[in-house]
Residue frames relative to the residue before (quaternion, step in Angstrom):
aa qw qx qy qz dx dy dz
X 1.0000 0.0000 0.0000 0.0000 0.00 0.00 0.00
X 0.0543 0.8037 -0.5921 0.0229 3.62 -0.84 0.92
X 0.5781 -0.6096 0.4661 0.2774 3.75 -1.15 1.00
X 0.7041 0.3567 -0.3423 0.5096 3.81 0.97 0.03
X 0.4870 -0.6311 0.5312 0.2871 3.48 -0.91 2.19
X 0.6831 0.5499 -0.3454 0.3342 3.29 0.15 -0.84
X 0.5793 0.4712 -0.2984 0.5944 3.75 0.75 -0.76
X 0.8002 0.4341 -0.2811 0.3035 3.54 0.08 -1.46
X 0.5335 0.6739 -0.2785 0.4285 3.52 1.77 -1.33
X 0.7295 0.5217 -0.2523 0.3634 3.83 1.45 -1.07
X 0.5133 0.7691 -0.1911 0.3293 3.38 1.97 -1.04
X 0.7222 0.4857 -0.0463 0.4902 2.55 1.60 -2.00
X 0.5238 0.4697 -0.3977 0.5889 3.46 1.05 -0.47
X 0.5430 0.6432 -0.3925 0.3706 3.51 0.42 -0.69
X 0.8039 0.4785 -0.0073 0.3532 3.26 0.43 -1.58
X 0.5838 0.6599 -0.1643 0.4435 2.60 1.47 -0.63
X 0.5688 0.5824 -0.1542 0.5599 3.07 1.20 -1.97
X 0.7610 0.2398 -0.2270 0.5585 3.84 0.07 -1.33
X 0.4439 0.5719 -0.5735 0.3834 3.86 0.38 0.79
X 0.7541 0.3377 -0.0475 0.5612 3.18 1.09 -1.87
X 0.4664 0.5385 -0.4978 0.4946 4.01 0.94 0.40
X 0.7304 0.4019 -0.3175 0.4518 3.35 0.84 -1.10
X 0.5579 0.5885 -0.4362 0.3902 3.96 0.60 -0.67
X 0.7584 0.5240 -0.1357 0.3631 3.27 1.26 -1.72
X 0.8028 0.1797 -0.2112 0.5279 3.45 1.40 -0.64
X 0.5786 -0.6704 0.2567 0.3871 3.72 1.39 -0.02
X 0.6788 0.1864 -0.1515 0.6939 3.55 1.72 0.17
X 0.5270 -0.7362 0.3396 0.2548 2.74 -1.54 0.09
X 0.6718 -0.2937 0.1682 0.6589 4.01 -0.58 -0.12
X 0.6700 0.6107 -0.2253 0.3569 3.99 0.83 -1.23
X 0.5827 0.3854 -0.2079 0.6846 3.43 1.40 -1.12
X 0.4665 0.5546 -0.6167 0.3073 4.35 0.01 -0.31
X 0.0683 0.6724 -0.7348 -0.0569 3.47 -1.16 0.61
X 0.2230 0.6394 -0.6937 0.2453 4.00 -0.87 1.21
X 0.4751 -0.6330 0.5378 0.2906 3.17 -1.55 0.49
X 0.6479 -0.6264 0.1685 0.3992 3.09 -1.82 1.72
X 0.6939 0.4345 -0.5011 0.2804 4.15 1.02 -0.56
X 0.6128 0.3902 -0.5631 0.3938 3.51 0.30 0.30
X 0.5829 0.4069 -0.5656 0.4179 3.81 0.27 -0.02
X 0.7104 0.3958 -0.3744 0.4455 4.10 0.64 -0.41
X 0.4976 0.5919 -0.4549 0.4416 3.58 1.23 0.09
X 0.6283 0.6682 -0.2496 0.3104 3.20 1.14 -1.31
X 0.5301 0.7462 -0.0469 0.4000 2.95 1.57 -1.92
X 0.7772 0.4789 -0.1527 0.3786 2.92 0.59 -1.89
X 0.4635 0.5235 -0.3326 0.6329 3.66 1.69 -1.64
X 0.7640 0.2665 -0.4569 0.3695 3.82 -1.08 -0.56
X 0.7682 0.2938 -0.3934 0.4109 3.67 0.25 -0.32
X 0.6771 0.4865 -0.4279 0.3490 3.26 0.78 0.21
X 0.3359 0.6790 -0.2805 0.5895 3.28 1.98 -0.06
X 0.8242 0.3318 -0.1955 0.4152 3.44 0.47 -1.02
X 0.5761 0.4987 -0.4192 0.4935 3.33 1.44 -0.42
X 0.4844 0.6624 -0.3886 0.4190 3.90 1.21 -0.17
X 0.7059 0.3474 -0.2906 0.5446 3.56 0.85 -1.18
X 0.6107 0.6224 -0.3694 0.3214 3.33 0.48 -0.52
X 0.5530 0.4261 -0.2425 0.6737 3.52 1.18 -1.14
X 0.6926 0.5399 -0.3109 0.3635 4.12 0.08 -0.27
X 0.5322 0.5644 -0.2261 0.5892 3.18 1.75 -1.28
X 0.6351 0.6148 -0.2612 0.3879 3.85 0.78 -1.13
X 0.7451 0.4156 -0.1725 0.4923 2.89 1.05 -1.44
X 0.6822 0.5050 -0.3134 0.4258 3.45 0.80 -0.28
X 0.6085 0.3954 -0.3670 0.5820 3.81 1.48 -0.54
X 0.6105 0.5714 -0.4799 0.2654 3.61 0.54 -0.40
X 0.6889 0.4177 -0.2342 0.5441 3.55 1.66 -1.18
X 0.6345 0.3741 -0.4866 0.4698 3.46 0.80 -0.11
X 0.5670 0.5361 -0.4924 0.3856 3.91 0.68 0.09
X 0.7052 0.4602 -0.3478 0.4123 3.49 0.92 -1.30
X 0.5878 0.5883 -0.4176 0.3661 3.95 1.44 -0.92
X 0.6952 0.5101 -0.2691 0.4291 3.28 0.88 -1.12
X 0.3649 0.7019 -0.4815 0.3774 4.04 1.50 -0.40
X 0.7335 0.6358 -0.0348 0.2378 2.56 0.37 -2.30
X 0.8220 0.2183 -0.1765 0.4954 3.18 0.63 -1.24
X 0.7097 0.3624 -0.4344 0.4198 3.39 0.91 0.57
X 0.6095 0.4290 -0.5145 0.4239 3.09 0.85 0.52
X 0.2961 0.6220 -0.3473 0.6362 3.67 1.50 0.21
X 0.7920 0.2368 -0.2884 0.4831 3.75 0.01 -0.65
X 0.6998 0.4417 -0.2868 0.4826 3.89 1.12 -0.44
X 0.3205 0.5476 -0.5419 0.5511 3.26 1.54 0.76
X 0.7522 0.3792 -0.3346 0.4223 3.66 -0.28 -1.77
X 0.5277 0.5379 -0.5253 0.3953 4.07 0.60 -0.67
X 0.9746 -0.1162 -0.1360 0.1350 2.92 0.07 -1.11
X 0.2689 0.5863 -0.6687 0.3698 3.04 0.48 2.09
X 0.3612 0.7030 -0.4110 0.4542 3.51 1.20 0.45
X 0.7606 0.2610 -0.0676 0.5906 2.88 0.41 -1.54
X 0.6456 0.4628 -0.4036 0.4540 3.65 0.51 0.62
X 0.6313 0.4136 -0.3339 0.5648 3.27 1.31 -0.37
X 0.6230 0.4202 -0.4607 0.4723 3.88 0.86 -0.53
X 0.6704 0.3045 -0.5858 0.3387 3.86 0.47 -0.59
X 0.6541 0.6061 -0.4172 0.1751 3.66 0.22 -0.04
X 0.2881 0.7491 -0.1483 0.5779 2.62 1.98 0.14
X 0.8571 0.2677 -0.0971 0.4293 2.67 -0.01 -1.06
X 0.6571 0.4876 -0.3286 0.4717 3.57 1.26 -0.70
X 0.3506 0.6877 -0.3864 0.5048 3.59 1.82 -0.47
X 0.8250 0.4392 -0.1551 0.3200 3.21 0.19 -1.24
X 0.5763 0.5726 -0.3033 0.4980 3.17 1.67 -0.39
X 0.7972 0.4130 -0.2432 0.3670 3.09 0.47 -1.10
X 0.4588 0.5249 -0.4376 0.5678 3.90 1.82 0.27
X 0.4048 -0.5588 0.6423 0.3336 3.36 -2.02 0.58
X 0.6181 -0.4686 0.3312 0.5372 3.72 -1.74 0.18
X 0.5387 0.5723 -0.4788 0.3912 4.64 0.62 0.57
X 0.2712 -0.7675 0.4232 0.3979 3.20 1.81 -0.68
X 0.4650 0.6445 -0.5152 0.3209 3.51 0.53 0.84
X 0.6593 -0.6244 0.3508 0.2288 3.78 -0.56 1.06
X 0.3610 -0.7737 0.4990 0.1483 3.37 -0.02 1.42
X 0.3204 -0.7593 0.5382 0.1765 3.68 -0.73 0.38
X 0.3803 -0.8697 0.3033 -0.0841 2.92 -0.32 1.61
């Protein structure tokens, strides 16, 4: 048992797994008897498995980086025609008296 969820979340997954390894193969990692190349074959598949998600994970921040580009440079469009349409506005507003009739300039 360890005070960090994060540590404790990995244990349990842990445990799990070698709950359902054993159902699935009938013993446990301690009782396996295979020779050592199939345990480095084995080895070899999970990291090559993992170099799969890994390249997948990339691909998935790269498009959530370019989506998230986009829509903020999309949103720093609408700013600033906003703020181009209020200073006009506002300069509108200057150039009226408080009757709103068009000073003469």
């Amino acid at each position: 048992m360890t005070k960090d969820k994060m540590i404790q979340n990995i244990i349990n997954r842990m445990s799990k797994r070698s709950e359902d390894g054993i159902k699935k193969f009938g013993n446990t990692m301690n009782e396996s008897k295979k020779p050592t190349i199939n345990w480095i074959d084995d080895v070899q598949e999970e990291m090559w498995d993992s170099i799969v998600y890994l390249e997948k994970l990339k691909t998935i921040l790269k498009e959530e980086k370019k989506d998230f580009l986009e829509e903020a440079e999309k949103e720093k469009k609408e700013l600033e025609e906003s703020y181009k349409e209020s200073k006009r506005q506002a300069e509108e507003r200057k150039s009226k008296n408080s009757w709103g009739i068009v000073k003469n300039v």
